[in-house]
VOPA-510147 format. One line per field, with one value per atom (N, C-alpha, C): residue number from 1; residue in one letter; atom name; x, y, z. Coordinates in steps of 0.2 Angstrom, whole numbers, plus 5000, padded with zeros to 4 digits. Layout:
N
lumfi: NUM|...
bado: A|...
fitor: CA|...
x: X|...
y: Y|...
z: Z|...
***
This chain:
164
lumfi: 1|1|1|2|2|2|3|3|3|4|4|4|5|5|5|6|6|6|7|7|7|8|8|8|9|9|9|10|10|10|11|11|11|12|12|12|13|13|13|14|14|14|15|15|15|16|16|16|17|17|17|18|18|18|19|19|19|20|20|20|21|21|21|22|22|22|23|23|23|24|24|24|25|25|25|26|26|26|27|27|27|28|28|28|29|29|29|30|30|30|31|31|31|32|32|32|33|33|33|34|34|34|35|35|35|36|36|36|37|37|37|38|38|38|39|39|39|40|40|40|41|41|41|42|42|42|43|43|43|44|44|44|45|45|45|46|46|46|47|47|47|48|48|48|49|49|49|50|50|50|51|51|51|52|52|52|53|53|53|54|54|54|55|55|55|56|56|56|57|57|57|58|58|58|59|59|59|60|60|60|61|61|61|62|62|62|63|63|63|64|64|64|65|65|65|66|66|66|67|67|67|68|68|68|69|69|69|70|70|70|71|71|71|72|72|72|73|73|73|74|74|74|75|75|75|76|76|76|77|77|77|78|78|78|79|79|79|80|80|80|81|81|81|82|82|82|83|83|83|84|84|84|85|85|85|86|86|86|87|87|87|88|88|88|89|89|89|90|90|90|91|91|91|92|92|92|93|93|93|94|94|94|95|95|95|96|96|96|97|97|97|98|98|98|99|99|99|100|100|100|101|101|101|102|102|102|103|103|103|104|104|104|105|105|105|106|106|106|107|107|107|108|108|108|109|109|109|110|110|110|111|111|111|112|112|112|113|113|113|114|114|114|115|115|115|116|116|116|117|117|117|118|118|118|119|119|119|120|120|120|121|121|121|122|122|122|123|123|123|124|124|124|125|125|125|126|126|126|127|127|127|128|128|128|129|129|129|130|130|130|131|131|131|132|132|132|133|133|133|134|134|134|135|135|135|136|136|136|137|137|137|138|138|138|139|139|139|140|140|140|141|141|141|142|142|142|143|143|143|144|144|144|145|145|145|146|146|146|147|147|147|148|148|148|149|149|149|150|150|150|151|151|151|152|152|152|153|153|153|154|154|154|155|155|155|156|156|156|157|157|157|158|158|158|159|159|159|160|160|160|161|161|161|162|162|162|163|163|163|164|164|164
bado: X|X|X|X|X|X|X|X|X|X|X|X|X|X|X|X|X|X|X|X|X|X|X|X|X|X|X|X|X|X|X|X|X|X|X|X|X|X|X|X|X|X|X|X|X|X|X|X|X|X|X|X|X|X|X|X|X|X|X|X|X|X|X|X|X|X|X|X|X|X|X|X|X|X|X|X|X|X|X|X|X|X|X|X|X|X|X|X|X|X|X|X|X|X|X|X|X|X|X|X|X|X|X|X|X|X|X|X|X|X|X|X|X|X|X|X|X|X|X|X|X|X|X|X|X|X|X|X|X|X|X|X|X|X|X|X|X|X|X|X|X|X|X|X|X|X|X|X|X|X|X|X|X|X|X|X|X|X|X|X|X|X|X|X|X|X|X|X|X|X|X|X|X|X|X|X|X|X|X|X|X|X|X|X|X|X|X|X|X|X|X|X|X|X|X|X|X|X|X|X|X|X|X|X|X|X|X|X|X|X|X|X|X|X|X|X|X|X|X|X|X|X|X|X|X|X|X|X|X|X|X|X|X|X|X|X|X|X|X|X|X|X|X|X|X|X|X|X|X|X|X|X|X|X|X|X|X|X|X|X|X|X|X|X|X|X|X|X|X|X|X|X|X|X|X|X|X|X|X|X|X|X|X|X|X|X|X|X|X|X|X|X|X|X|X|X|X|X|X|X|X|X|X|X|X|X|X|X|X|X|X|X|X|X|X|X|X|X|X|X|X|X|X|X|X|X|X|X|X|X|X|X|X|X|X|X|X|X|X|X|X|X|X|X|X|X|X|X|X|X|X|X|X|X|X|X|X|X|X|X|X|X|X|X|X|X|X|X|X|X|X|X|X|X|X|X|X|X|X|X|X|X|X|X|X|X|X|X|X|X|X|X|X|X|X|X|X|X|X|X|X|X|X|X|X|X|X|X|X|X|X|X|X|X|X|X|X|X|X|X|X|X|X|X|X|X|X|X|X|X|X|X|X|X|X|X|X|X|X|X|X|X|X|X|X|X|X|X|X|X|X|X|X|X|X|X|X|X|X|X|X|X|X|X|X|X|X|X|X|X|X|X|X|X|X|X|X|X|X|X|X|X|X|X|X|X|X|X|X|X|X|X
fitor: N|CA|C|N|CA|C|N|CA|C|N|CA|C|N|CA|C|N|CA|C|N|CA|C|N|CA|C|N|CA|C|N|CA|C|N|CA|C|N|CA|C|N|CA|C|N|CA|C|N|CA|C|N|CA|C|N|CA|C|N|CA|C|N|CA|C|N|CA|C|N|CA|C|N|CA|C|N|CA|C|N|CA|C|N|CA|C|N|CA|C|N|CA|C|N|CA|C|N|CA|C|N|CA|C|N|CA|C|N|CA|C|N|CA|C|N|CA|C|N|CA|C|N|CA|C|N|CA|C|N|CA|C|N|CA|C|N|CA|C|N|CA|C|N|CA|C|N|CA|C|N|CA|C|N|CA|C|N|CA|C|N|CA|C|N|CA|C|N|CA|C|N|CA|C|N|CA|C|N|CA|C|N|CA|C|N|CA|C|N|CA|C|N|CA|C|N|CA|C|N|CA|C|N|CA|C|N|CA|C|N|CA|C|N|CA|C|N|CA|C|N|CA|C|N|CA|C|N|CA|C|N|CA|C|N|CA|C|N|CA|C|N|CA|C|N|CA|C|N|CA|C|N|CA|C|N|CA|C|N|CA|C|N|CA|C|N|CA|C|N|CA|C|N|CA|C|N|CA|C|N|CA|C|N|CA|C|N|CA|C|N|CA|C|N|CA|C|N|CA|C|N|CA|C|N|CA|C|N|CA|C|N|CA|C|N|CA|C|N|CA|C|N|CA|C|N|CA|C|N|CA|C|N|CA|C|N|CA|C|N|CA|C|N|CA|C|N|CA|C|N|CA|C|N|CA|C|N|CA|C|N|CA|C|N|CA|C|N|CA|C|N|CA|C|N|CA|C|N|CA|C|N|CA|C|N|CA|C|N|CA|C|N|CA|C|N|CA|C|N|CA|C|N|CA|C|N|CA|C|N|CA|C|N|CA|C|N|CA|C|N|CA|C|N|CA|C|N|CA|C|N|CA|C|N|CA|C|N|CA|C|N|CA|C|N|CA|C|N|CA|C|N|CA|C|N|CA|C|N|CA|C|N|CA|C|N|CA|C|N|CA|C|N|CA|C|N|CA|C|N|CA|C|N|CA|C|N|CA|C|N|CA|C|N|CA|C|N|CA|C|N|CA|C|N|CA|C|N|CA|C|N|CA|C|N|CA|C|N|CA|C|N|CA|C|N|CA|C|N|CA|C|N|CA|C|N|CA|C|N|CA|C|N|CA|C|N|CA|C|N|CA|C|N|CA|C|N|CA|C|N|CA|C|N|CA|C|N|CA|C|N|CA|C
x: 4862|4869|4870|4873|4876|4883|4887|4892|4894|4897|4901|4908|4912|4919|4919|4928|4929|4930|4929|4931|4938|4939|4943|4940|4933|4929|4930|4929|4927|4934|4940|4947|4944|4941|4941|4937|4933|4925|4934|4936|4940|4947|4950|4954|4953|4944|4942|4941|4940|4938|4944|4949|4956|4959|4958|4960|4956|4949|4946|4949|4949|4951|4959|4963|4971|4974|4979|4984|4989|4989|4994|4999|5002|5008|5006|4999|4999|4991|4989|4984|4990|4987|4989|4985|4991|4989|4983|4980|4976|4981|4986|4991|4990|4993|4995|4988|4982|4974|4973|4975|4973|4979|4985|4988|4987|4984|4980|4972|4970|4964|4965|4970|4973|4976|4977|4980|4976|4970|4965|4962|4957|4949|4944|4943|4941|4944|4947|4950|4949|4943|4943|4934|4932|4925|4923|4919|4915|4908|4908|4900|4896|4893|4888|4881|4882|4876|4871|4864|4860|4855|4854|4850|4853|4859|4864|4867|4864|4869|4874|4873|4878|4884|4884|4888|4893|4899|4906|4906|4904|4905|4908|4911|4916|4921|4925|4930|4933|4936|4941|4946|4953|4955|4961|4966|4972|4971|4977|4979|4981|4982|4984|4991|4994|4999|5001|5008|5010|5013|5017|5019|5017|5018|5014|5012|5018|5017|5016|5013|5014|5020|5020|5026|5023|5029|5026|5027|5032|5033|5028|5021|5016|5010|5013|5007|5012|5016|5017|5019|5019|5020|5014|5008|5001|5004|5009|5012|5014|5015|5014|5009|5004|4997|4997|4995|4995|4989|4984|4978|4976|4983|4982|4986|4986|4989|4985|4990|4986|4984|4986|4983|4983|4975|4972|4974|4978|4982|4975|4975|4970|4976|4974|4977|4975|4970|4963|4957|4955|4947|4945|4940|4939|4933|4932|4924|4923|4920|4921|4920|4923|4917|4909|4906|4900|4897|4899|4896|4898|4902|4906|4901|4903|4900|4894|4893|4889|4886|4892|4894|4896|4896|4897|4906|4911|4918|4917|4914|4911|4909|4903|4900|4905|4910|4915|4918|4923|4927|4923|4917|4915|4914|4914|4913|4919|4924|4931|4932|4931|4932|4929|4923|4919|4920|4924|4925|4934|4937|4945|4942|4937|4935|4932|4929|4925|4932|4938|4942|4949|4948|4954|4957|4957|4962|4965|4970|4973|4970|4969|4965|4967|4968|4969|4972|4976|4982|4980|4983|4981|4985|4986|4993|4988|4988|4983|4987|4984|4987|4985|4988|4987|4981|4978|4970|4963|4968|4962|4963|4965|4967|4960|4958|4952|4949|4944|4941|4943|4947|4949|4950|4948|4948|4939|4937|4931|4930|4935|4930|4937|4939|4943|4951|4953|4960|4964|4970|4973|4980|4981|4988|4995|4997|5005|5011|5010|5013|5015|5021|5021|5025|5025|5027|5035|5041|5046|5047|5043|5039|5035|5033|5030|5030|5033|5035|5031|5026|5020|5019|5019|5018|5023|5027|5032|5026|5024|5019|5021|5018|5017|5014|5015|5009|5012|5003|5003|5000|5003|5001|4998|4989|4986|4984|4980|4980|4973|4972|4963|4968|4966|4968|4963|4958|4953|4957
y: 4997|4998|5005|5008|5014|5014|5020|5021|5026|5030|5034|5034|5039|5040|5035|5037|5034|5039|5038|5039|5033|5037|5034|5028|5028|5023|5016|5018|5012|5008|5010|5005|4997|4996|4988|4985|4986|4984|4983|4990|4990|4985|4985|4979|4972|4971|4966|4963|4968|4966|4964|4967|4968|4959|4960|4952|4947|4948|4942|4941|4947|4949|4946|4948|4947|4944|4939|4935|4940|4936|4939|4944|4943|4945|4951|4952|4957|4961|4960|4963|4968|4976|4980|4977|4980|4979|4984|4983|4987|4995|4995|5000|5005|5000|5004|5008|5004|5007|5014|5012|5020|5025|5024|5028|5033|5029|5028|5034|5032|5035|5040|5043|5050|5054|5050|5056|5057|5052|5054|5049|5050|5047|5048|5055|5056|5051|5048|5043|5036|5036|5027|5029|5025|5023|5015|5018|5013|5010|5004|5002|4998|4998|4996|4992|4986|4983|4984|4989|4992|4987|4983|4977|4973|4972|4967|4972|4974|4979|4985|4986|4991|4987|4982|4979|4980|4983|4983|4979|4978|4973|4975|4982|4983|4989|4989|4998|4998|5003|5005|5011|5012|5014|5015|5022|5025|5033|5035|5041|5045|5053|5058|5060|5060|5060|5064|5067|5070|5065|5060|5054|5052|5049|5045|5038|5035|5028|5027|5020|5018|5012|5017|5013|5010|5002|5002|5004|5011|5015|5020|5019|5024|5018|5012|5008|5010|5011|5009|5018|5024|5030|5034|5033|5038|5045|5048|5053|5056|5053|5055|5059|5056|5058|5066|5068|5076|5079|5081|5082|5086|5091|5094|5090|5083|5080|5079|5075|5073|5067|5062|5056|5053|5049|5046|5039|5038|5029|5028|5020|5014|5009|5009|5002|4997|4997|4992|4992|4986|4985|4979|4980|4973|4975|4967|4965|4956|4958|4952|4945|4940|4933|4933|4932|4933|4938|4945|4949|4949|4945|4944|4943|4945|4945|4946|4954|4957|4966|4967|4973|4979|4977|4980|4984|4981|4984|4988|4989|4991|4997|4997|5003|5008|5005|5008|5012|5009|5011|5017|5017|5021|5026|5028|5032|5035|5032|5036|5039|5036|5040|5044|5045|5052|5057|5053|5059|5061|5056|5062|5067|5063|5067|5076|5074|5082|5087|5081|5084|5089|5085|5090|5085|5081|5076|5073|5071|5067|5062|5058|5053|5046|5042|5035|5028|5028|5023|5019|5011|5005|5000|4995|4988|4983|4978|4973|4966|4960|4953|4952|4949|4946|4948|4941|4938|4946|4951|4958|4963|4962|4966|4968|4963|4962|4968|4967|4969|4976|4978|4985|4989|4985|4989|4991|4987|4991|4997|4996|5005|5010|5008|5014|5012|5007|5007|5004|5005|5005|5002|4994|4991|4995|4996|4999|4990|4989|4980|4981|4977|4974|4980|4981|4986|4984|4988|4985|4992|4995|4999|4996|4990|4987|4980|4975|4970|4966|4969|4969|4963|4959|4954|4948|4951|4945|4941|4949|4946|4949|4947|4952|4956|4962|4968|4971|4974|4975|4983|4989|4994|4997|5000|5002|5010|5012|5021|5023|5027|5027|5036|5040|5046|5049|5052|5060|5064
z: 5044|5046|5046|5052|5054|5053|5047|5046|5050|5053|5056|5058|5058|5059|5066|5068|5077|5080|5088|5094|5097|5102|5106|5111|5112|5114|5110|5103|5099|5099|5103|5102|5103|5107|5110|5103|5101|5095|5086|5086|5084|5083|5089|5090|5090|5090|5090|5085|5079|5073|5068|5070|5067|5068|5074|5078|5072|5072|5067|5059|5057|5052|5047|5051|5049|5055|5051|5056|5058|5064|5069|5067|5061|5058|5056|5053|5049|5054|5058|5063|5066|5066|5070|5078|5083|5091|5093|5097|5100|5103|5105|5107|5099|5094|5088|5086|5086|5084|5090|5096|5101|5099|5097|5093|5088|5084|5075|5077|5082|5083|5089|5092|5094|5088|5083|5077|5072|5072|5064|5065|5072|5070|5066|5063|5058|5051|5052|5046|5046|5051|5053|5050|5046|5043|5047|5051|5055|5052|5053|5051|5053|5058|5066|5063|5065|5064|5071|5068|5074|5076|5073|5077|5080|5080|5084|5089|5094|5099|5096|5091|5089|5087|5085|5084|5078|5079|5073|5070|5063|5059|5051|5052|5047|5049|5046|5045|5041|5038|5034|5038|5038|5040|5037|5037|5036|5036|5035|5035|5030|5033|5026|5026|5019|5020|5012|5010|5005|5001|5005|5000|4997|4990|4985|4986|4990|4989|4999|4999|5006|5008|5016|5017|5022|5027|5032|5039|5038|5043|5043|5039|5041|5045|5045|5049|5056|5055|5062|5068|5062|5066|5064|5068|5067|5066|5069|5071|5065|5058|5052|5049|5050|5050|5048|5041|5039|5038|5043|5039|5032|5030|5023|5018|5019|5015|5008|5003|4997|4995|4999|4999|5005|5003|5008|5007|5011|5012|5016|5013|5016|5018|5027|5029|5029|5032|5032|5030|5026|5025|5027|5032|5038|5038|5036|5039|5042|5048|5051|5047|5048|5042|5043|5047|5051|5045|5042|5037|5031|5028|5023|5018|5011|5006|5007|5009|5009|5006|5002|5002|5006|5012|5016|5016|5015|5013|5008|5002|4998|5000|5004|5005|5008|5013|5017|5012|5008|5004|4999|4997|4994|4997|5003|5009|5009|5009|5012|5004|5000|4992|4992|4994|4994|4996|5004|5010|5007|5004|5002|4995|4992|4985|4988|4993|4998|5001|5001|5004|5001|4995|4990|4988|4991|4991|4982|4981|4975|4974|4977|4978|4984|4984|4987|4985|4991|4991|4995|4992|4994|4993|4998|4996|4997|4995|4994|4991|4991|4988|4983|4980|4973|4973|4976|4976|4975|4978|4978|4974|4969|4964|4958|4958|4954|4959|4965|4969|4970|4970|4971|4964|4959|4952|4951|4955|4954|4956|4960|4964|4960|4956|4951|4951|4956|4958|4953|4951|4947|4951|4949|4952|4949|4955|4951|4951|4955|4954|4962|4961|4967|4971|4978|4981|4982|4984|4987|4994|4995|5002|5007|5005|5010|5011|5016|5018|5023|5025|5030|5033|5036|5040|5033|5031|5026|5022|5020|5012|5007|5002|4995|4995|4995|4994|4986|4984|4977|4979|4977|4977|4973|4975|4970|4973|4967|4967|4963|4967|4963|4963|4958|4957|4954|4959|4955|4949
***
């Protein structure tokens, strides 16, 4: 497996994997991801299976920002995007079914932690479901409870914070 940032080529691989990923309500548009990746392709953590054609079979993705908490007007305004910010908000962690339960989302996240910990950054923010709370306390997160900043596809999000 090949990790590497995005390009603007990667939209279609990217949109497609979003599409498998998350229901309609809550998948960002292909429109929203070429937005997203004009503001902070350095922000998308790509990960290519090289015996399958190069094939996208994971990412992680968000942006920098000085707010503490996420909202869902930063899913929806790239234009946010700080590069001197102090926290690294996670919007996304996709990994098609087809790679699942492989550690591959794993590997990703541990990369974007690395790469905000290289960065100065405070640390990283995340909203997730019940059901992922456990899974994201591994890699250091700490649930703050339930969010009332984010209503995202008319779910429950739980806000968490890994903080170097």
């Amino acid at each position: 497996m090949i990790i590497r940032t995005a390009t603007i080529d990667d939209l279609p691989q990217i949109a497609a994997v979003e599409s498998e990923c998350f229901p309609p309500a809550e998948a960002a548009t292909k429109e929203e991801f070429a937005d997203r990746l004009i503001h902070y392709a350095n922000h998308f953590w790509l990960m290519f299976d090289e015996q399958n054609h190069n094939k996208l079979v994971a990412f992680v993705d968000g942006f920098v920002t000085n707010e503490p908490d996420l909202t869902d007007e930063m899913y929806e305004k790239a234009s946010l995007h700080d590069e001197t910010g102090a926290w690294q908000m996670i919007f996304g962690v996709n990994t098609i079914p087809a790679y699942r339960r492989r550690g591959l989302a794993g590997e990703l996240l541990e990369r974007a932690i690395e790469d905000a910990r290289k960065q100065g950054r405070k640390g990283l923010v995340l909203t997730c479901k019940g059901a992922l709370i456990h899974y994201y306390a591994k890699f250091g997160f700490q649930n703050e409870g339930v969010t009332d900043k984010s209503v995202h596809g008319d779910a429950v999000w739980n806000q968490m914070r890994l903080t170097f």
